[in-house]
Every structure is written in structure tokens, then in C-alpha cells.
C-alpha positions as CSV (number, residue, x, y, z in Angstrom):
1,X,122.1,-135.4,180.8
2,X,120.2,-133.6,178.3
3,X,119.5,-130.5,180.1
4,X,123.8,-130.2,180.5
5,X,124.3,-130.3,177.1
6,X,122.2,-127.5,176.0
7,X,123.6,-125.5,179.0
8,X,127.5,-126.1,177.8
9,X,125.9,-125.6,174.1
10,X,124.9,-122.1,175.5
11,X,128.0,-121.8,176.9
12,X,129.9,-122.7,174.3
13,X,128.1,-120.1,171.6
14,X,128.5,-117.4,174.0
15,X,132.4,-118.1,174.3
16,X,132.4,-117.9,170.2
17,X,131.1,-114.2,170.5
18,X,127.1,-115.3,170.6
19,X,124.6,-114.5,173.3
20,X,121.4,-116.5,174.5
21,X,118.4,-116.6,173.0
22,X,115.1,-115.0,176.0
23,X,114.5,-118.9,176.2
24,X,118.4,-120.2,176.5
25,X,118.9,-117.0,179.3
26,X,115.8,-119.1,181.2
27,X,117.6,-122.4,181.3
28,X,120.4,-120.2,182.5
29,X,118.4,-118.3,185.6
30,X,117.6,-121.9,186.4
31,X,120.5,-123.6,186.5
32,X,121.4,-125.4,189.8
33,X,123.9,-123.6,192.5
34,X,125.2,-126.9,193.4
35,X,125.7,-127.9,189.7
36,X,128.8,-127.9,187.5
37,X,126.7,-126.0,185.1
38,X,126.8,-122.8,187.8
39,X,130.6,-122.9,188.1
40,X,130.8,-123.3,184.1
41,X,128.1,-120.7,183.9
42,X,130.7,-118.5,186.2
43,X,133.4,-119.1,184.2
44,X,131.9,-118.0,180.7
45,X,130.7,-114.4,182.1
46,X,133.8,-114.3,184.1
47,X,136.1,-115.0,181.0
48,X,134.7,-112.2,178.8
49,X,133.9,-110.2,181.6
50,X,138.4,-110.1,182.4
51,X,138.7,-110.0,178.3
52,X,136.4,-106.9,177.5
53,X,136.7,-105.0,180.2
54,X,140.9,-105.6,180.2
55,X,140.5,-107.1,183.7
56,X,139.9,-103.4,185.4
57,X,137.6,-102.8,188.1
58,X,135.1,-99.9,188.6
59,X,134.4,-98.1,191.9
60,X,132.2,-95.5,191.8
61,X,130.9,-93.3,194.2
62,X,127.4,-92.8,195.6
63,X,126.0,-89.7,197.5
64,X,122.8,-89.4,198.8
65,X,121.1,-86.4,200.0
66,X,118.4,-86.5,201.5
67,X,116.6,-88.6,204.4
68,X,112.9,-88.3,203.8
69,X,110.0,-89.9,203.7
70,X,108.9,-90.6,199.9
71,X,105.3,-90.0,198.0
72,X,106.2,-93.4,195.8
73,X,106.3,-95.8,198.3
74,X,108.6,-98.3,196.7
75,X,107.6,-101.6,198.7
76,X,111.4,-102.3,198.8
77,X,112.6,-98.7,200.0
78,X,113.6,-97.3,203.8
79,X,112.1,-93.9,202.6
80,X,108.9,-95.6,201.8
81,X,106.1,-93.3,203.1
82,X,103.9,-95.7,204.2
83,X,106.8,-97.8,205.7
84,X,107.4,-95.8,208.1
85,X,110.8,-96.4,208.5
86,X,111.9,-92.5,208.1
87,X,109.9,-90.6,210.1
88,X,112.0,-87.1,209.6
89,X,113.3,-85.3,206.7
90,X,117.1,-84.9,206.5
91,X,119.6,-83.3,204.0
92,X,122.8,-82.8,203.2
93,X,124.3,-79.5,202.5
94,X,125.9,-78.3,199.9
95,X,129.5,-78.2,201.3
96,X,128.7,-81.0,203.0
97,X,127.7,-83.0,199.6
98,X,131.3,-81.4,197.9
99,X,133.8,-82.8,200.7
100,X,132.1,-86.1,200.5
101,X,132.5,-86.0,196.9
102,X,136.2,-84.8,197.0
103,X,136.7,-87.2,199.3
104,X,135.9,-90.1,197.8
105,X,137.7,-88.9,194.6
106,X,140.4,-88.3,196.5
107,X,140.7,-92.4,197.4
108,X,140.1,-93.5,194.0
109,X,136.3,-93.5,192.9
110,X,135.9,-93.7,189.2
111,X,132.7,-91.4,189.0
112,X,130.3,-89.8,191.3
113,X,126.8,-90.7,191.8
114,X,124.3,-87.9,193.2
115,X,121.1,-89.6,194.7
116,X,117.7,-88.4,195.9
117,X,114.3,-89.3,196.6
118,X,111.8,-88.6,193.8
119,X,110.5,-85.7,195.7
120,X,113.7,-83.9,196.0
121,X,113.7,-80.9,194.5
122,X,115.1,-80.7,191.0
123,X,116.4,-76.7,191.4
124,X,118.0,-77.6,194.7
125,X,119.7,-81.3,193.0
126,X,120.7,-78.7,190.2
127,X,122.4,-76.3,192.2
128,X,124.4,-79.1,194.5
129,X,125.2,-80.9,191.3
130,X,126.5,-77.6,190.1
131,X,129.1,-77.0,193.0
132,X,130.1,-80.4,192.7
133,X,131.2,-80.4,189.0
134,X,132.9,-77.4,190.1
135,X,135.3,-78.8,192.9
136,X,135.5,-82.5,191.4
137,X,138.3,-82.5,188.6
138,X,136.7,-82.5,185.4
139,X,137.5,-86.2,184.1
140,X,135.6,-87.6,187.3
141,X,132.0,-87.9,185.4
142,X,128.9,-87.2,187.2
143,X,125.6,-89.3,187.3
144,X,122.4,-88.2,188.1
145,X,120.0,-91.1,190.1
146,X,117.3,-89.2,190.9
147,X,113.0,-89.5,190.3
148,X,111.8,-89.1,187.2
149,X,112.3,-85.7,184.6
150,X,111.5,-84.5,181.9
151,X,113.4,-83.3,178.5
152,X,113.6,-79.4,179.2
153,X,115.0,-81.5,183.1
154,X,117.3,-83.8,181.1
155,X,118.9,-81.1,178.8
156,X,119.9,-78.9,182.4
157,X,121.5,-82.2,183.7
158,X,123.3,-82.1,180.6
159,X,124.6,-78.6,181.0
160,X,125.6,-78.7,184.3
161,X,127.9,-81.4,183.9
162,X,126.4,-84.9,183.9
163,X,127.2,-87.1,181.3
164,X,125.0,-89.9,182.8
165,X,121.8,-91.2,184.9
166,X,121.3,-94.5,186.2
167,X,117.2,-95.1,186.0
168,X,116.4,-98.6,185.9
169,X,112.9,-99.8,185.1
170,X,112.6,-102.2,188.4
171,X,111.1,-105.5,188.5
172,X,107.8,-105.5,188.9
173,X,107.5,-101.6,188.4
174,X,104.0,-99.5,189.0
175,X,103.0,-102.8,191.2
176,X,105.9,-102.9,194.1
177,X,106.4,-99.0,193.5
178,X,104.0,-96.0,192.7
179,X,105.5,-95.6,189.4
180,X,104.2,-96.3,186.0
181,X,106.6,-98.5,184.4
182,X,105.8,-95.9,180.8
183,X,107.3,-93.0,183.4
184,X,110.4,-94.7,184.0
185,X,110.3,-95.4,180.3
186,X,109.7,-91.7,179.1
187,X,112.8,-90.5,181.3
188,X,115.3,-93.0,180.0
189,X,114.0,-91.4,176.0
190,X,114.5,-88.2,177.9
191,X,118.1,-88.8,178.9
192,X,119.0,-90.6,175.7
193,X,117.6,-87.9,173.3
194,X,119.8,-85.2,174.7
195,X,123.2,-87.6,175.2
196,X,122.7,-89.0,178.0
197,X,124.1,-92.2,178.9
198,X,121.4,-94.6,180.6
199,X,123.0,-97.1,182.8
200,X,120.2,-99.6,184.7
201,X,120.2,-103.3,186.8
202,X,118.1,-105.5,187.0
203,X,116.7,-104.8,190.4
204,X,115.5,-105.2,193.2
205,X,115.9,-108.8,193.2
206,X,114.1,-110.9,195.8
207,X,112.8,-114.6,196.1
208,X,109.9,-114.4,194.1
209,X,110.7,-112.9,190.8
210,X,110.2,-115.2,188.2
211,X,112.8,-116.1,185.4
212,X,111.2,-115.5,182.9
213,X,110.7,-111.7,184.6
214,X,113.9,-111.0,185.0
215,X,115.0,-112.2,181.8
216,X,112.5,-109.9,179.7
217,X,114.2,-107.4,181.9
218,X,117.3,-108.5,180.8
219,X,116.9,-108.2,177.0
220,X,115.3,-104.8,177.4
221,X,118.1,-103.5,179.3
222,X,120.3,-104.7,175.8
223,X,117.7,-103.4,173.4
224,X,118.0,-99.9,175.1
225,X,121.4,-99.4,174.7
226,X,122.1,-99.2,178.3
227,X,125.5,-99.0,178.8
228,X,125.8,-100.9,181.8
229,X,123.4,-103.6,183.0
230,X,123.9,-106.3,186.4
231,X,121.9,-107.1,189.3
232,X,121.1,-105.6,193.0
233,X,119.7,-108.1,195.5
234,X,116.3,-106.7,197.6
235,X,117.7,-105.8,201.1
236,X,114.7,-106.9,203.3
237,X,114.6,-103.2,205.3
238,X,112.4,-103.9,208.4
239,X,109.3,-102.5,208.2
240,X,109.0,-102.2,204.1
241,X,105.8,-103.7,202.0
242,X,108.0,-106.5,200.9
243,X,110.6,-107.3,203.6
244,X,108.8,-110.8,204.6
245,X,109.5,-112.1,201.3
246,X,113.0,-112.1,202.4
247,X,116.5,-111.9,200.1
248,X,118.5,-113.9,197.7
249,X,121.7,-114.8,198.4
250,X,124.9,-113.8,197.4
251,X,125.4,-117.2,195.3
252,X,122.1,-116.5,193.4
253,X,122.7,-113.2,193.3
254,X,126.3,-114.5,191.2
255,X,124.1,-116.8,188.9
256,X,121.9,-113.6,187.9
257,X,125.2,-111.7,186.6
258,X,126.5,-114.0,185.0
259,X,123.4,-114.2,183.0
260,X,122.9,-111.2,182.4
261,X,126.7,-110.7,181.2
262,X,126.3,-112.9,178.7
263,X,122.7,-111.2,177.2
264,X,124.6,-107.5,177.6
265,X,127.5,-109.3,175.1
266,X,130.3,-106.8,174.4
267,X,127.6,-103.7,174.4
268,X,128.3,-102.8,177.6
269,X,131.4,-101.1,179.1
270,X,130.8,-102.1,182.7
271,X,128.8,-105.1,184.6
272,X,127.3,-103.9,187.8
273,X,126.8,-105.7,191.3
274,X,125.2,-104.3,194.6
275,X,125.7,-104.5,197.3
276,X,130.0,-105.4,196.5
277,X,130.2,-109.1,197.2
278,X,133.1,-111.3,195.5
279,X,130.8,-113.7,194.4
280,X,129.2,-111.6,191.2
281,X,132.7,-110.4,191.2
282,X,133.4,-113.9,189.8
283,X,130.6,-114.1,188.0
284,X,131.3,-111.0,185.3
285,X,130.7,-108.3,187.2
286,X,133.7,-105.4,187.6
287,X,131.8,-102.1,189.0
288,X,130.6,-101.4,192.3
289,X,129.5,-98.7,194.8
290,X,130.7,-97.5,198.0
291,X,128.0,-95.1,199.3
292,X,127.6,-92.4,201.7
293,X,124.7,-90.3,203.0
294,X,121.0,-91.5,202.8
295,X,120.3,-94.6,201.4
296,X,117.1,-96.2,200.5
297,X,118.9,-99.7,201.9
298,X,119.4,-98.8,204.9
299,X,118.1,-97.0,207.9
300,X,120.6,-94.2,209.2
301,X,121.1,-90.9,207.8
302,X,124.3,-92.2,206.6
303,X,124.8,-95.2,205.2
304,X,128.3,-94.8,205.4
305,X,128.0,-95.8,209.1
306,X,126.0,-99.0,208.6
307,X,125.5,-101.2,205.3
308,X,127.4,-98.8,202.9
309,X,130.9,-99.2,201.8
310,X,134.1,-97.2,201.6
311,X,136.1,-96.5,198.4
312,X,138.7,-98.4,200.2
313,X,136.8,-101.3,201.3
314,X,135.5,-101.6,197.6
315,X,139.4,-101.2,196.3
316,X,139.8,-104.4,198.7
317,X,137.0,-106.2,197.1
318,X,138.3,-105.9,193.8
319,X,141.7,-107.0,194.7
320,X,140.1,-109.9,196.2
321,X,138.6,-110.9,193.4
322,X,141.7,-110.2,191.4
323,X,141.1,-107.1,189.2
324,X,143.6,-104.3,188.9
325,X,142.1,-100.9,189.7
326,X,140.8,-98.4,186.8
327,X,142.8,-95.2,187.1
328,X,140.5,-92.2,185.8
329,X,136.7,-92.2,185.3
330,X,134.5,-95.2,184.2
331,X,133.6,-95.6,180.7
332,X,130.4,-96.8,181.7
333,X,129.4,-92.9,182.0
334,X,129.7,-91.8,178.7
335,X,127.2,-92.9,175.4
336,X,128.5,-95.3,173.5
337,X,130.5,-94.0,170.1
């Protein structure tokens, strides 16, 4: 009885324009999928979720480009080196990279995400990114996910037409990837220092992350002045360093949104989910991704063709879960003020 009167007490501040304290959010994580603190949970970050974000929902578009085995062997990622999984190298051309973009604008997307591995090379991402920005109508933003840069890197994605990157610092990060978690760091103060907006998730999720992990993860997302936070479920990919730990669910996956929702506050002008599910949908989220090309999820050279959704199919999810469609590009691409 105790326990659901601090939960509702939580609940109840973050309704009146508050946000959890690190321990709160903890009693949050925890709360039980069966319980009526879940639904109520639910129905907080959904609430403000429909009332900031004028109940308009975000799809935007992700390209990847190339299929290729990866030096950081990410124990999460298809294009793991050491995984195995992607034995050749694969990329997508230029042209091929613009009608995929034009495309996807064409049904709707709100912004367009250009993805690579972290060895792709930055000249070549420049020069795609470039005929891209040329083709793709000028209030479409770009973002940039690709490995880490530095500032002389970040100021050329800046000129050639990006207005974002999304760089998350992942759970676990320099121990289930070959990254240094003060890399990741260092490229997020490279993209803010020149105007870039930094959007980031808390991700990958899988079984074993703690709460109070993902919480700390959480607040730093807030304290960064990321302008979109959420959360990404691991996909077990057979044949990565980590697929027998297995996956969340979709319902846990909700109960992680909705958390994080209510430690972003009002700061944020989206809330993320991946992969689009109507649970987190429910749960405060309003953006999400259809994909096409590589995909470090998945196992084809074009995601498209297995676990990647359409613009459409994402437009579908949304009206499922009762939002009306953003016309134009995602705020959740441009800095804050």
C-alpha cells in the first residue's frame, strides 16, 4: 500500500509540471506491468506527451548506407566485426541514397536520417549528404548518425546542411562496444559547440540493464540538453556478443518511455520509440523511424525488406495510436531557442 502511494505521489507532481527525482524515476523503472501503477504510469507520460507535443506524431526517415563489417564491434550490432554476421561490404550509391530520400519525403517523413558504420568514410558521407540536401526540399532537416567526429567534422556537417545528429551514449558504453564512453561524450560537445542539435535514447535496452543504469542515463540525456530522448529495445541479432541475453518486450519497453518522458519534462520537442510499436506510443512517445538500407538490426542489405518499416506503415502506427500526422519537418531537429 505504501509503495502506491509514493508512485501516485510521483505521479501526481509530475502532472503539476514536476519531474522525478534519480531515486523516484527508480521506483518508476520498477513498477509492476500487471499493476495499476503501469497503466497510471502510462497515463501521466501519455497525458503530457498529447499536451506538449499538440497530439502530432513524428515520422522520420532513416537511410543507411553501407553493409560492412565494423572495427567497433558493438556486442549488440549485425555489422559487428567479430560477429560475423556481415561477411561483405555493401553501399549505397549516391543516386541511389537521393531516390530513397525523395521517396520517403515524398510519403510524408518529417526529416531524414543518413546512417553509417563508424568506419564509413567521412568525405564520402559528406558528399552523399551534400546531393541529398540538394534534391530534398529545404524544410525537410537532415540528421547525421554516423561514428564519432571531431569539431573541424562537426562544423562541415553544419555547412552542408545538417541541423542535427543523433549520437547517444549507449548503455553500458566502452564495455558492450569498442567505444570510450568520453568519445561519444567529446562528439556530442562537438555537435553542440557549432549548433548542432543532439538528439539521443536510451539504448540498446536488454534484460539485464539495471534501473538504476538506465536512469543515470536518463538524467544525463536531460542535463545535456538533448532535444529528444526515449528508448530502443536490444534486437537479439543472431550471432552478436550479446544476443543470448535475449530482449525486452514491448510492454517493458512502454514502461521505460514513459519514464523517461516524465525525467525529459517539457525540454524536449519529441519522445522517441524503436522499433514503432503502439505500446510506447501510449506510453509518451510520438516519433518514430521507418528505415531503409543497411541496418545494424537486421541482417539484409536492406532493411526495408525485413524488420524495417515504411513511411506508410509508420503513418498507420500513429493513427493507431490516435495522433494526427505532423505536416513539415520535426522540431526535434533544430536546437532549442
Amino acid at each position: 500500500m505504501e509503495k502506491r502511494i509514493i508512485i501516485r505521489d510521483i505521479l501526481n507532481k509530475c502532472l503539476d509540471g514536476g519531474i522525478p527525482t534519480r531515486e523516484e524515476a527508480i521506483a518508476l523503472v520498477q513498477v509492476e506491468l500487471d499493476s495499476e501503477e503501469f497503466y497510471s504510469l502510462c497515463y501521466v507520460a501519455n497525458k503530457l506527451s498529447r499536451e506538449h507535443f499538440g497530439n502530432k506524431g513524428d515520422v522520420v526517415a532513416q537511410i543507411g548506407l553501407d553493409y560492412a563489417p565494423c572495427s567497433r564491434n558493438c556486442g549488440f550490432c549485425s555489422f559487428g566485426r567479430d560477429a560475423g554476421v556481415v561477411k561483405e561490404r555493401l553501399e549505397w550509391d549516391t543516386d541511389t541514397v537521393v531516390k530513397a530520400a525523395l521517396a520517403m519525403v515524398e510519403a510524408g517523413a518529417n526529416g531524414i536520417y543518413l546512417m553509417t558504420t563508424a568506419d564509413y568514410p567521412f568525405k564520402k558521407f559528406i558528399a552523399i549528404a551534400a546531393a541529398v540536401r540538394e534534391a530534398v526540399q529545404d524544410d525537410i532537416p537532415l540528421i547525421a548518425n554516423i561514428g564519432d567526429f571531431n569539431y573541424e567534422q562537426a562544423q562541415k556537417l553544419k555547412e552542408v546542411g545538417f541541423s542535427a545528429v543523433y549520437h547517444a551514449l549507449r548503455l553500458r558504453e566502452g564495455t558492450d562496444t569498442g567505444i570510450p564512453r568520453t568519445k561519444r561524450e567529446e562528439t556530442i560537445a562537438n555537435a553542440r559547440a557549432v549548433g548542432l542539435a543532439v538528439q539521443v535514447c536510451l539504448e540498446p535496452v536488454g534484460p539485464e540493464h539495471t534501473p538504476e543504469e538506465m536512469v543515470e542515463q536518463m538524467f544525463w540525456a536531460r542535463e545535456i540538453g538533448a532535444t529528444f530522448n526515449g528508448a530502443m529495445k536490444r534486437t537479439a541479432v543472431p550471432g552478436t556478443r550479446l544476443a543470448g541475453l535475449g530482449e525486452i518486450s514491448f510492454r517493458e519497453l512502454a514502461r521505460l518511455i514513459a519514464v523517461t518522458r516524465l525525467v525529459m519534462g517539457d525540454r524536449a520537442t519529441a519522445h522517441c520509440t524503436h522499433e514503432p510499436n503502439l505500446p510506447a506510443l501510449m506510453a509518451g512517445a510520438n516519433l518514430i523511424w521507418a528505415e531503409a538500407g543497411p541496418n545494424p538490426r537486421d541482417v539484409l542489405p536492406d532493411t526495408a525488406a525485413g524488420r524495417g518499416q515504411s513511411v506508410r506503415k509508420c503513418q498507420e502506427i500513429l493513427f493507431e495510436a490516435g495522433y494526427d500526422l505532423r505536416q513539415g519537418a520535426t522540431p526535434s531537429a533544430y536546437p532549442a531557442g
